[in-house]
C-alpha positions, 0 to 999 in steps of 0.5 A: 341083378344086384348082389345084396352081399357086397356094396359094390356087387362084387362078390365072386370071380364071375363078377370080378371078371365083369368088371375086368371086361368092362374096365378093359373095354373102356382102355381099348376104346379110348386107347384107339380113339386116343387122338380124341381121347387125350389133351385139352379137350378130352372126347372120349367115345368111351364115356358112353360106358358111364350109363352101365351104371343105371343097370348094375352097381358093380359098374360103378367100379369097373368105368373107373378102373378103366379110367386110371388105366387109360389115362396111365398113357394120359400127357397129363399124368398123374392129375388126369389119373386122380381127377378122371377117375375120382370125377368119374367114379362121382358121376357113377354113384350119382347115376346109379343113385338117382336110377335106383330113387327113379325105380322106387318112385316109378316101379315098372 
């Protein structure tokens, strides 16, 4: 469900603690796959959590909070911060977006 009162869909605690858990989960599985997860090529099991997105838009917030987090640890430092996460959080609102077009000309 989307919250019509914010743009995000963060609205209250409840939903701030959402988006905490979501960012967290990003961190925790990237930081235990972290030998796939930093260097050159990055392959991050965690970018699976990019599609919660398509379901609510308070996703789109949460994925790349978890991003700039994660990459703190990054060797690249501060660029794999700023790109990861503004890379990130443009493919969010793309998916979302494009989800939400796709339900208007497709209703279930």
């Amino acid at each position: 469900m989307n919250s019509k009162t914010s743009y995000f869909g963060v609205d209250s605690v409840y939903d701030i603690a959402r988006v905490a858990v979501i960012a967290a989960l990003y961190v925790v599985i990237t930081m235990v796959l972290a030998a796939f997860s930093f260097g050159p090529v990055q392959v991050r099991l965690a970018e699976m959590l990019n599609l919660l997105a398509i379901y609510n838009k308070r996703y789109v917030l949460a994925v790349p909070i978890g991003v700039a987090l994660a990459n703190l640890s990054s060797p690249y430092g501060v660029v794999d911060i700023v790109w990861g996460s503004l890379s990130t959080f443009a493919t969010m609102l793309v998916f979302y977006y494009v989800a939400k077009s796709c339900l208007i000309l497709f209703p279930s």
